[in-house]
C-alpha positions in Angstrom: 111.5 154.7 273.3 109.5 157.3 270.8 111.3 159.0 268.1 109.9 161.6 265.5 111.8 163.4 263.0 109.8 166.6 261.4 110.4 169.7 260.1 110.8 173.0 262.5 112.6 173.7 266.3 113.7 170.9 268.4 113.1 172.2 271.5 109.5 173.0 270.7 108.9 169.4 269.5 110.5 167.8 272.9 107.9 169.9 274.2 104.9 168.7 272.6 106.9 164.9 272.9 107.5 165.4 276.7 103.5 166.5 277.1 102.2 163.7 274.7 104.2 160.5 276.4 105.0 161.8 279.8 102.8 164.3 280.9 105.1 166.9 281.6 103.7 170.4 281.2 105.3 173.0 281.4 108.7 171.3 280.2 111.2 171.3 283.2 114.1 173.2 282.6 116.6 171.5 280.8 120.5 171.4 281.5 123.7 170.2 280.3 126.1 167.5 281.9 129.6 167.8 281.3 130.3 166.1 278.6 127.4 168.3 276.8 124.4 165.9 277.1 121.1 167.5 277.9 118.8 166.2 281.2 116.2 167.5 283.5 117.6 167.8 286.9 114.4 167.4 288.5 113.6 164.4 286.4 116.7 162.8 285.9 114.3 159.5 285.1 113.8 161.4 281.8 115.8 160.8 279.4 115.9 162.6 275.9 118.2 163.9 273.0 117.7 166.7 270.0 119.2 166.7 267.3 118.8 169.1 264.0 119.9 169.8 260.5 118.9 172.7 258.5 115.1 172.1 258.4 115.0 168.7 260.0 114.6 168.3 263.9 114.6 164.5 265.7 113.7 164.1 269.4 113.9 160.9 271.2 112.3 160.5 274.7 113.3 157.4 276.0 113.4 156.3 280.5 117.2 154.9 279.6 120.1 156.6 278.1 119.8 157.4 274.6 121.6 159.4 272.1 120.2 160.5 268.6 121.5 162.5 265.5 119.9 163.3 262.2 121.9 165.1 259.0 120.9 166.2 255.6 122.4 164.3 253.2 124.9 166.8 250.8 128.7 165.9 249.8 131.3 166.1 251.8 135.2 166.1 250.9 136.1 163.2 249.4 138.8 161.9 252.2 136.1 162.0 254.9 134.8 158.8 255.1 138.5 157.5 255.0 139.2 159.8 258.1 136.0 159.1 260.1 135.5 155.1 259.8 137.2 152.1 260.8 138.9 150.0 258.5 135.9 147.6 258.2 133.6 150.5 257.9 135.5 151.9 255.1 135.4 148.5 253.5 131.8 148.2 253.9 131.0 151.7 252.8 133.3 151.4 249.7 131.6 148.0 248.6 128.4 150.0 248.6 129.9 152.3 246.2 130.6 154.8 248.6 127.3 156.9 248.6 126.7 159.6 251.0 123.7 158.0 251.6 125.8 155.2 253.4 128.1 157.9 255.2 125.4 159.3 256.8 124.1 156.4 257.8 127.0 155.2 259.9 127.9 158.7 260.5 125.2 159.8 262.4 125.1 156.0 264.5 128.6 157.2 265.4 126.8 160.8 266.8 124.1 158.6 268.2 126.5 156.8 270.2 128.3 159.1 272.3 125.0 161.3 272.7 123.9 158.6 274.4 126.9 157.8 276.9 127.6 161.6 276.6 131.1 160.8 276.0 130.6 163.5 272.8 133.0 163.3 270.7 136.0 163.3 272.3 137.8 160.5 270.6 138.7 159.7 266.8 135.5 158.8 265.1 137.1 155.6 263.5 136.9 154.1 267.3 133.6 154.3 268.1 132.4 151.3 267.0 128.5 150.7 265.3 126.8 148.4 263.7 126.9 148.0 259.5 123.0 149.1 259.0 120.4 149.5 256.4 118.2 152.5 256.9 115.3 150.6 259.0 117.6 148.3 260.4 118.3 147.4 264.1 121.0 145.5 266.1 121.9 145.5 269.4 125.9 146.1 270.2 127.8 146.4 273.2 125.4 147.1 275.5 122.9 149.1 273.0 120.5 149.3 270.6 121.1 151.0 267.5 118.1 152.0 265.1 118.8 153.5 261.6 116.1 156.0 259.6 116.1 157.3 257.0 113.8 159.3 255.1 113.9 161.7 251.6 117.2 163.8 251.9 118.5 162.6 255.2 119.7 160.1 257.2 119.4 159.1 261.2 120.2 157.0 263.9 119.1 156.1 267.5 121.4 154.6 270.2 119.6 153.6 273.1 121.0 151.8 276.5 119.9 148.5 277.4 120.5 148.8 280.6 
């Protein structure tokens, strides 16, 4: 699995990614599943995900599922994290003193997630379950490993298949 997060367009920096670790140039063409999740039909042995946020773009190349998100950190209403996290994620974030910093975190595993299945998010974001991580951290969960970044004004997350 590679990862980069860097300033400018997604798509042009799965492009260099794709040509750097795989070889592929020109990029295939990509296309969307239905759930949303982007693929090469030609090489379905390929898998990838984008994400972006103002500025920020994060690409993962990976040969198994994955799934990846990356958000600029900024406030949010207040109720949100009571809305979007379980009731031991709640706790958790609230004993952490309840920092955006820590929203993000688990927020953007939770976007990770269901990139990666390309479920999307078609369910309640308290039930999709991830781990409690530090930026940096790693754990493996239900059949996936789950990587947390972090960097100056933003938080990420990787969620790759192990199987």
């Amino acid at each position: 699995m590679v990862w980069t997060v860097e300033m400018g367009d997604a798509h042009a920096l799965l492009a260099r990614l794709a040509e750097e670790v795989w070889g592929l140039d020109p990029l295939p063409e990509p296309a969307r599943l239905p759930g949303g999740k982007p693929w090469f039909p030609g090489r379905p042995e390929r898998c990838f995900s984008l994400s972006h946020s103002g500025p920020l773009s994060l690409c993962v190349l990976s040969d198994r599922p994955v799934g990846g998100d990356v958000e600029r950190l900024r406030p949010r209403r207040e109720g949100l994290p009571r809305y979007v996290f379980s009731d031991g994620e709640l706790e958790w974030f609230r004993a952490r003193g309840a920092r955006w910093e820590d929203f993000y975190t688990l927020w953007t595993m939770k976007e990770a997630r269901v990139k990666c299945t390309g479920e999307g998010l078609r369910r309640p974001a308290r039930e999709i379950a991830v781990p409690l991580l530090d930026p940096g951290g790693t754990e493996e969960r239900d059949g996936f490993r789950f990587t947390a970044l972090a960097g100056e004004g933003w938080r990420g997350a990787v969620c790759e298949a192990l199987e």
